[in-house]
C-alpha positions in Angstrom: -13.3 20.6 6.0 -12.4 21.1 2.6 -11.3 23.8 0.5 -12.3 24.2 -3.4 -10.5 27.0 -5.0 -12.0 28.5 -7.6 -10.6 27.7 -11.5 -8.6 30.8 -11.5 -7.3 31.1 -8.2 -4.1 32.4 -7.9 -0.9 31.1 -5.9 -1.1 34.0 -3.7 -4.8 33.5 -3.1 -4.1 29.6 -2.2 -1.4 30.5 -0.3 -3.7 33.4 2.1 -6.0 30.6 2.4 -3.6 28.2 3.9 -2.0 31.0 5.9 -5.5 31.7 7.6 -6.0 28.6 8.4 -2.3 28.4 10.3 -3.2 31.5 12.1 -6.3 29.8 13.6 -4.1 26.9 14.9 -5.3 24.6 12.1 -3.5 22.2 9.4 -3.7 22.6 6.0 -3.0 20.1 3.3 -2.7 21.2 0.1 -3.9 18.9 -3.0 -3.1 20.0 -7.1 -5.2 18.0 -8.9 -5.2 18.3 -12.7 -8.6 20.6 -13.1 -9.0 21.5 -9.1 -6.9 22.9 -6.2 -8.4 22.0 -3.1 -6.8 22.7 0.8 -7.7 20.0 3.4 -8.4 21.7 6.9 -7.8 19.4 9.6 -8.3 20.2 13.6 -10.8 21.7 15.8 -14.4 22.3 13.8 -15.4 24.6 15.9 -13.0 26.7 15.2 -12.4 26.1 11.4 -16.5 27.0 10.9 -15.8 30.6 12.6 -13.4 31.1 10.0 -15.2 33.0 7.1 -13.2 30.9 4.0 -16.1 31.2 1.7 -16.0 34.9 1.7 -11.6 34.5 0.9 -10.8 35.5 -2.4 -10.1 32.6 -4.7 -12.6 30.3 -2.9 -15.0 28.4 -4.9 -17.0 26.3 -2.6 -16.1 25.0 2.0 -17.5 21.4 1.8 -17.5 19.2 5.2 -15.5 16.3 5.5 -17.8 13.5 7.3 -15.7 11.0 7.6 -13.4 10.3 9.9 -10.6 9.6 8.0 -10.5 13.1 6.0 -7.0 12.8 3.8 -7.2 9.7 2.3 -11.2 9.9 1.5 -12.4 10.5 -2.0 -13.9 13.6 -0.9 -10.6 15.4 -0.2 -8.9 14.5 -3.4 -11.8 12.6 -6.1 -9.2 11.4 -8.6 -7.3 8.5 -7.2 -3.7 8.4 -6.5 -0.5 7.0 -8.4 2.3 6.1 -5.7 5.5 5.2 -8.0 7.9 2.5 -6.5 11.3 3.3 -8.5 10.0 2.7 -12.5 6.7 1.1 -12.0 3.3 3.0 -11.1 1.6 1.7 -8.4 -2.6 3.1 -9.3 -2.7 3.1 -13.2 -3.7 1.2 -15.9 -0.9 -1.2 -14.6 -2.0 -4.1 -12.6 1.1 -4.5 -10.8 2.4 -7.9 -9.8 4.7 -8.4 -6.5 6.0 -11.5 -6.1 9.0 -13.4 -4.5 9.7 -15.6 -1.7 8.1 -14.8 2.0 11.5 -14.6 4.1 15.1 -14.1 2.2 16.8 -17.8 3.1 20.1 -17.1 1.6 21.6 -15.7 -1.8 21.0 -18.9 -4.3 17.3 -18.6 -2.9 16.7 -15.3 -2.9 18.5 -14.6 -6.3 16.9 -17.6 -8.1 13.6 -16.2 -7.1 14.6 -12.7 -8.4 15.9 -14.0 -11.7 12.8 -16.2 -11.9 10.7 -13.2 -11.2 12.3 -11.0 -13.6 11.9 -13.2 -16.1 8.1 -13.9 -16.0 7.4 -10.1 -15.9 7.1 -9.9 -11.9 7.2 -5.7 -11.2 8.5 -5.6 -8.0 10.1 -8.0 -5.7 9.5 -8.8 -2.5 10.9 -10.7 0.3 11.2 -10.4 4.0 14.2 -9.4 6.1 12.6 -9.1 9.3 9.6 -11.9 9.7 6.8 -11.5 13.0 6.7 -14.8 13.8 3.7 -16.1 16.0 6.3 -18.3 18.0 9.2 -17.1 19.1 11.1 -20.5 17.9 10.3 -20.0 14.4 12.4 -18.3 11.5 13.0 -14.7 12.2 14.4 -13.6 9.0 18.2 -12.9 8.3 18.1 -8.9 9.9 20.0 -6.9 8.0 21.9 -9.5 5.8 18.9 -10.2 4.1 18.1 -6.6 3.2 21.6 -6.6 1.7 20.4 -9.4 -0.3 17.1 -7.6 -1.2 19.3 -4.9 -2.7 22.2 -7.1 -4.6 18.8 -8.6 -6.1 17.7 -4.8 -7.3 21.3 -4.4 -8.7 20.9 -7.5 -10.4 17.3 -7.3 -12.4 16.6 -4.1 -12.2 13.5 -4.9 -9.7 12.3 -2.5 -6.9 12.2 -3.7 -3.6 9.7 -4.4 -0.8 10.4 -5.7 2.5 8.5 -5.7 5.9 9.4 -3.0 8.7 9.2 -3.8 11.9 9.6 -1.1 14.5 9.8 2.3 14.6 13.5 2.2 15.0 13.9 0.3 11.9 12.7 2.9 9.4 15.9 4.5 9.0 18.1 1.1 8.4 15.5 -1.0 6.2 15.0 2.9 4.0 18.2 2.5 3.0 18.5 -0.8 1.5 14.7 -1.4 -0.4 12.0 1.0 -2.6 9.2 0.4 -0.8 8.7 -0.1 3.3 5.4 -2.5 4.3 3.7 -2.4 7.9 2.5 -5.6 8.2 -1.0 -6.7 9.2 0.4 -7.3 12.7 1.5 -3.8 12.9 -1.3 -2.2 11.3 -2.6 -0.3 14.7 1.2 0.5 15.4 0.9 4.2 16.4 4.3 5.2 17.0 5.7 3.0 13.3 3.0 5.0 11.3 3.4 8.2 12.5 7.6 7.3 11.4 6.9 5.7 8.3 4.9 8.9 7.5 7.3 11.3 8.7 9.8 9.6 5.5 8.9 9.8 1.8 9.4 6.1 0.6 6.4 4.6 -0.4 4.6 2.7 2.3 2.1 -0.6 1.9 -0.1 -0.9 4.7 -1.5 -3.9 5.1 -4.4 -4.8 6.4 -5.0 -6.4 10.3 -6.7 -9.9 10.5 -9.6 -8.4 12.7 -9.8 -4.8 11.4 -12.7 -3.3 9.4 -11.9 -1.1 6.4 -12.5 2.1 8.1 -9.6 1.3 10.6 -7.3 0.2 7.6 -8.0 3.9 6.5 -8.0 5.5 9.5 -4.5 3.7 10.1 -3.4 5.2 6.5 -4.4 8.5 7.6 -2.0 8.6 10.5 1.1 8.0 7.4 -0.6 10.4 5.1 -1.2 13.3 8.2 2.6 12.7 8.9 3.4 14.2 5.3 3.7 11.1 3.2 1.0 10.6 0.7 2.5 7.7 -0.9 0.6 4.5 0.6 -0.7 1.5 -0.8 -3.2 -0.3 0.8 -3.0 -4.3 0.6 -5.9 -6.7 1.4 -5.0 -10.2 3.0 -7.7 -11.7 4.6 -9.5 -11.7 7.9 -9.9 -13.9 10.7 -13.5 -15.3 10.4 -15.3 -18.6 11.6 -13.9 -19.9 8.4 -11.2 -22.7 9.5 -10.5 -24.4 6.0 -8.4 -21.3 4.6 -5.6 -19.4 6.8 -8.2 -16.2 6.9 -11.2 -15.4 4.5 -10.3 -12.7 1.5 -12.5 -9.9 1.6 -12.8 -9.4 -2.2 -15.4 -6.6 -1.2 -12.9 -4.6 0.7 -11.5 -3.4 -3.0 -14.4 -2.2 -4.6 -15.2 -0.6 -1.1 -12.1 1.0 -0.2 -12.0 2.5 -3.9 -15.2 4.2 -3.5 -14.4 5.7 -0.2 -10.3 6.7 -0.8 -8.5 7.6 -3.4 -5.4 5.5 -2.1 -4.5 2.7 -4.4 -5.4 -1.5 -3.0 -4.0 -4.2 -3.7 -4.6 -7.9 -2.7 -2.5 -10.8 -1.1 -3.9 -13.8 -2.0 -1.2 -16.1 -0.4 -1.8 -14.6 3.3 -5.6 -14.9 3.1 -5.7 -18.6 1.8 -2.7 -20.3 3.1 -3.3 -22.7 0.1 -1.5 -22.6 -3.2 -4.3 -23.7 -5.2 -6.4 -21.1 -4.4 -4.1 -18.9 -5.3 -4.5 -18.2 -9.3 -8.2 -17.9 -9.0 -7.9 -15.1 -5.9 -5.2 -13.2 -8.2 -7.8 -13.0 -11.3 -11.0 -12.4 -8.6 -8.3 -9.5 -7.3 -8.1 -7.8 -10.8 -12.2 -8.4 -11.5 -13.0 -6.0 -8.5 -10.7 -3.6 -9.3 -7.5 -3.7 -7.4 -4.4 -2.1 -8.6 -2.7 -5.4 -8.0 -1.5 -8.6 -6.4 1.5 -10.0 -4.2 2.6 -13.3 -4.4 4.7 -15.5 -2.5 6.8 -18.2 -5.0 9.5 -20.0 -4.0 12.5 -22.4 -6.1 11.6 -25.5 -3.6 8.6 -24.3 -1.5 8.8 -27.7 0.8 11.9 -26.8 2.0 11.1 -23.1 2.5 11.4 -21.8 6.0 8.6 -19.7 6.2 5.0 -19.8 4.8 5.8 -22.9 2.2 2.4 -24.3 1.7 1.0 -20.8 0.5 3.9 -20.3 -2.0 4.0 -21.0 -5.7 6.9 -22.8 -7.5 8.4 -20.9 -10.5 5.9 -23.3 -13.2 2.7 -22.3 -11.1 3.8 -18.4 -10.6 4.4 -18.7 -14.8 1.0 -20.2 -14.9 -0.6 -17.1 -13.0 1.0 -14.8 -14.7 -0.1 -16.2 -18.0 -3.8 -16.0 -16.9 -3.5 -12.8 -15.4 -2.0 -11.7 -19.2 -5.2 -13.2 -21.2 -7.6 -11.4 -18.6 -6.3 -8.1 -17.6 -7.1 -6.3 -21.4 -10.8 -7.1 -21.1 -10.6 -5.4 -18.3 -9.2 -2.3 -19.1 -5.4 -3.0 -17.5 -1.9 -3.9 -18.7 0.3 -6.1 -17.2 
C-alpha cells in the first residue's frame, strides 16, 4: 500500500502516519520526492486495510500496490532515481560509461587500462577481483590484491570503482577498497548476499541472471532496497536462449520495460550478452536508443593474452572508436556523455 500525503502535510503528521503503521506491526518506507511525500507500507494486507489511513490527518490519497515488487515500482516513487557513485550520477542526463578490463591481471594491466580509460572519458572503472568461474581450473581473480589494485587505480585517475562481490562474507572487505559493489548475474537469486549488500549504503549493481525474467531481476532488487539501501543499479546482460551464435541474446526490451515498471536506474552489458567484440559498438548505441542510463564495457591493452573473457573485450583503438560514436549520438537523444 501506499501513502500520498497531502501538499501541506506536516512532519509531525508524516511522522503519526509512519508511527501507526509501526504500531500495527507494519514497515514503513518513507520517500521525499520534490512535489510529493509518499510512505510505503509493506506487510500483512489484511491488516494494513483495517487501519483507517485515509481518515489520518495529512493524508491525501491510500493507493494499492499490485505488484509484487512494491519499493522499487514506479508506483511507490513515479520520478526515477539518481544513485551517485563517488562524482558521477548514475540516472541523469548522463549516459554513463563503465569500462575496463574483466579480471585485474596485474598492475601494468590494470593501470594501463585505467589510464586508457581515463583518457577516452570512461566514468567509472571496473575490473574484477573475485571472478565466478564456470570451471574450477580457470582464473579466479587475484582476491584481495586486486582490489588493492582497483583502489591504487582510483588514487591515480580519479575514477570510481566497481568490482564484483562474491559472498556474503565479502561485503565488508571488497566495501572498503571500491565505490560501487556488483552481484553478479550468477548471484542474482543470492538471498542471504542481497539482504547484506542492502543492509550497507554503497551503491549496488545488480545484474541480471541468464534465465531470470525481469520481474525476478526486480523482485531480487527489492530484497537490497527492503534491507535499507535504495541505491541500486540494475544492469542488463543477456539471457540464455536457443540462440548459440552469441554468448546469450541481449534483451534490449528489458530497458524500456524495466523503466516503465521501476524507478531504479538500467544499464546494459553488451560484452556479457554477445561474447563477440564486433557486436559490441552497435549493442552500446542500441543501449542508449532504448533508454538506458548506460553501458559497461570490457577493454583490454592485449585482449589475446587476457586471462578472462578476451574475445568479448575491446582494445584501447576500438573502446576510442565506441566512445566516439556514443559522443555523435547521445545529444540527439537528449543525454551527455
Amino acid at each position: 500500500m501506499m501513502i500520498v500525503m497531502s501538499d501541506g502535510a506536516t512532519d509531525r503528521q508524516v511522522d503519526d502516519v509512519i508511527d501507526r503503521l509501526h504500531q500495527a506491526g507494519v514497515e514503513a518506507h518513507l520517500s521525499r520526492g520534490e512535489f510529493k511525500t509518499l510512505i510505503g507500507a509493506i506487510g500483512d494486507e489484511d491488516i494494513i486495510s483495517q487501519i483507517p489511513l485515509g481518515a489520518m490527518p495529512g493524508v491525501d490519497s491510500v493507493i494499492p500496490i499490485m505488484r509484487p515488487y512494491k519499493l522499487v515500482s514506479r508506483e511507490f516513487k513515479p520520478q526515477g532515481t539518481v544513485v551517485s557513485i563517488g562524482p558521477v550520477e548514475l540516472g541523469g542526463e548522463m549516459f554513463v560509461v563503465l569500462g575496463g578490463p574483466c579480471a585485474v591481471e596485474s598492475e601494468e594491466q590494470l593501470m594501463a587500462s585505467a589510464r586508457a580509460a581515463k583518457e577516452m572519458g570512461v566514468h567509472i572503472l571496473r575490473g574484477g577481483a573475485f571472478k565466478p568461474r564456470t570451471s574450477p581450473y580457470s582464473f579466479q581473480g587475484l582476491g584481495e590484491d586486486g582490489l588493492k589494485l582497483l583502489a591504487q587505480a582510483r588514487e591515480e585517475t580519479g575514477l570510481p570503482v566497481v568490482t564484483e562481490v562474491m559472498d556474503a562474507r565479502q561485503v565488508e572487505l571488497v566495501s572498503g577498497y571500491v565505490d560501487m559493489l556488483q552481484v553478479g548475474a550468477r548471484s542474482m537469486q543470492n538471498f542471504f548476499l542481497l539482504k547484506e549488500v542492502g543492509a550497507q549504503q554503497k551503491p549496488v549493481m545488480l545484474k541480471r541472471g541468464p534465465s531470470s525474467t525481469v520481474e525476478e531481476l526486480l523482485m531480487a532488487a527489492e530484497y537490497i532496497v527492503r534491507g535499507g539501501n535504495s541505491n541500486v543499479v540494475l544492469c542488463e546482460r543477456g539471457i540464455r536462449t536457443f540462440e548459440t551464435a552469441t554468448r546469450n541474446t541481449l534483451d534490449l526490451s528489458a530497458v524500456p520495460l524495466v523503466k516503465h515498471q521501476s524507478h531504479l536506474p538500467i544499464i546494459v552489458d553488451p560484452s556479457h550478452a554477445t561474447g563477440k567484440r564486433e557486436l559490441i559498438p552497435a549493442l552500446a548505441r542500441g543501449a542508449l536508443a532504448v533508454g538506458a542510463d548506460g553501458v559497461m564495457v570490457e577493454m583490454h591493452p592485449d585482449p589475446k593474452v587476457a586471462l578472462c573473457d578476451g574475445p568479448q573485450s575491446l582494445d584501447f583503438g576500438q573502446f576510442r572508436e565506441m566512445m566516439a560514436d556514443l559522443k555523435a549520438a547521445a545529444p540527439p537523444l537528449g543525454r551527455k556523455l
